[in-house]
N, C-alpha and C positions, 0 to 999 in steps of 0.2 A: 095470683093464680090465673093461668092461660086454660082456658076451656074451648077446643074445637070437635064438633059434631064431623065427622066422615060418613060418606058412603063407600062401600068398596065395592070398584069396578075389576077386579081383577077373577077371571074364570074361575080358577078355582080358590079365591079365598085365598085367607092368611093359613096355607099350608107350612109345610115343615121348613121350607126354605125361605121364601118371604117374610114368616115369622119371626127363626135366625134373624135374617138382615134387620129387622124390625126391632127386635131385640139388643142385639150386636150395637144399632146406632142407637137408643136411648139409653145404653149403657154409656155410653160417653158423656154424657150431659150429668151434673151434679145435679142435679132440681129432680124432689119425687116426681115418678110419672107414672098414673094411672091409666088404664082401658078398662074403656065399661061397654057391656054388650049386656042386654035386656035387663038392667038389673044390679046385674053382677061385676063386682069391680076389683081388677088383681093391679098386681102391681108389673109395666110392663116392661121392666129390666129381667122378667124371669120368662124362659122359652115354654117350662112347662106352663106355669099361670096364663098365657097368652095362647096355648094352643088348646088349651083346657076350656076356652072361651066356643070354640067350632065357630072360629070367625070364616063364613062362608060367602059366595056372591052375595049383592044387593044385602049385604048387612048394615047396621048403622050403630057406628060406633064411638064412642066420646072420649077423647085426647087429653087428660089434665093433668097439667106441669105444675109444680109452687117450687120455687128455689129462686136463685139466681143468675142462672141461664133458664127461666121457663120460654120465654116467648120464643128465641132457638130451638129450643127442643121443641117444640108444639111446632113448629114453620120447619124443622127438618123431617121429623116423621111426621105430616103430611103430604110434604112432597116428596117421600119416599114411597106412601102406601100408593100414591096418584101415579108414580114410576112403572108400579106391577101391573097397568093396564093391559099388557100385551097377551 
């Protein structure tokens, strides 16, 4: 199991489009992957479960992969969410 803590710098959050993308690429990976935001932990191959989150600015959010590609999938959605800086 791969566990990474994030902050997210991106203005507005994991909104409807960034979530997609967000989504869209941990659908690729075989290995469950989880998001957890205060608490709360969905599963983040689903668009609704991850916008259900109101992952907002200066959130802090936790990344966990277990499969067979986890440490890919945990090292591409981070550097995906770090991409929506703009």
């Amino acid at each position: 199991m791969v566990v990474k803590t994030v902050k997210i710098t991106n203005k507005t959050g994991l909104h409807a489009r960034p979530a997609a993308q967000f989504v869209e690429k941990a659908s690729k990976f075989k290995s469950k992957i989880t998001i957890e935001k205060d608490g709360k932990q969905v599963n983040a191959k689903s668009i609704i479960a991850v916008l259900g989150l109101g992952i907002g600015l200066s959130s802090q959010i936790k990344i966990t992969a277990e499969g067979e590609d986890e440490q890919q999938a945990v090292d591409a959605l981070v550097e995906l969410l770090n991409s929506f800086e703009e």
